[in-house]
N, C-alpha and C positions, 0 to 999 in steps of 0.2 A: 669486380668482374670474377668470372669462372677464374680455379688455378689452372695454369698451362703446363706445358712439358716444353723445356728447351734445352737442347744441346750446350754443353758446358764452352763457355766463353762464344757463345754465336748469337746471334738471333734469328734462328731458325730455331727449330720447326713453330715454337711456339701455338703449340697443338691444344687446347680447352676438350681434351677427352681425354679418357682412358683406354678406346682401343680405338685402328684404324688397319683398317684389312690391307694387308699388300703391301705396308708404308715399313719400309725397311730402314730408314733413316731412323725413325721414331721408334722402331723395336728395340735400337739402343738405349736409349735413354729411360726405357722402361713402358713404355705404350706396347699395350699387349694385340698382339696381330690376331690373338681369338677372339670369337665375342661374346660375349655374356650370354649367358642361355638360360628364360625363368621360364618356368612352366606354370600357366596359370587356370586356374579353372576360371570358365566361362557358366555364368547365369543367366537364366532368362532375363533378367533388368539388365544386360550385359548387351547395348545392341550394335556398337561396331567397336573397331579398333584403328588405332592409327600409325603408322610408322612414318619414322621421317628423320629427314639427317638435322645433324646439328647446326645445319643453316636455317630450318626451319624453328627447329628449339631451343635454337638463345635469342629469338627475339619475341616469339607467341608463347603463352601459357596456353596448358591446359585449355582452362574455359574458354581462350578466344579463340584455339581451334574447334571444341564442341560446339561451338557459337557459329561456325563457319559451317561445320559439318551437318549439323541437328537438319536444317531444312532440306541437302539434300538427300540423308537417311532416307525420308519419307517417299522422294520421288526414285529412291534407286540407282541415284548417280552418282555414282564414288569417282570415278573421273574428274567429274565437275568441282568435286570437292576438293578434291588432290587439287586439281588450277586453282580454283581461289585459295586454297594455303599456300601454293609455293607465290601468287601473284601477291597476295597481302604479304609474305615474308620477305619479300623481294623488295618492296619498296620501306618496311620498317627495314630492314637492314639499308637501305642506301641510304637510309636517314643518317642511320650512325657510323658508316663505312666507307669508305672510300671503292675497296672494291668488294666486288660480291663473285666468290668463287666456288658454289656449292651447287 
């Protein structure tokens, strides 16, 4: 799996990132409360983007969210599309999880 960040002799936070906004427990131990900032240029072959926490991105790749996304590009509905990622990551993550806290 992902490395984590944990608190010396605890089992917490055990956090699989490198930043978490607000999360003051984990600024100690070295999880940085800022967040990464790239700047990217956008092409015309460039036709959406996606954001999503990392409840979404430790269980979907890339392609099976473009694979989610692609059909509703077309129709205009980024809504819809946001629901079936979090719906789809929602049930691969109960697969492997006990609980699902994102």
């Amino acid at each position: 799996g992902p490395s984590r960040v944990w608190v010396k002799n605890e089992n917490f936070p055990g956090l699989a990132m490198s930043r978490s906004f607000g999360d003051t427990i984990a600024s100690y131990v070295g999880v940085s409360v800022y967040p990464e900032i790239k700047e990217i240029t956008l092409t015309v072959d460039d036709a959406y983007i996606v954001l999503a926490s990392d409840g979404v991105w430790e269980f979907m790749t890339n392609e099976e969210i473009a694979h989610i996304v692609y059909p509703y590009y077309f129709s205009g509905n980024a809504e819809k599309a946001a629901e079936e990622i979090v719906k789809q990551s929602f049930v691969k993550w109960k697969n492997e999880e006990v609980l699902v806290d994102d």
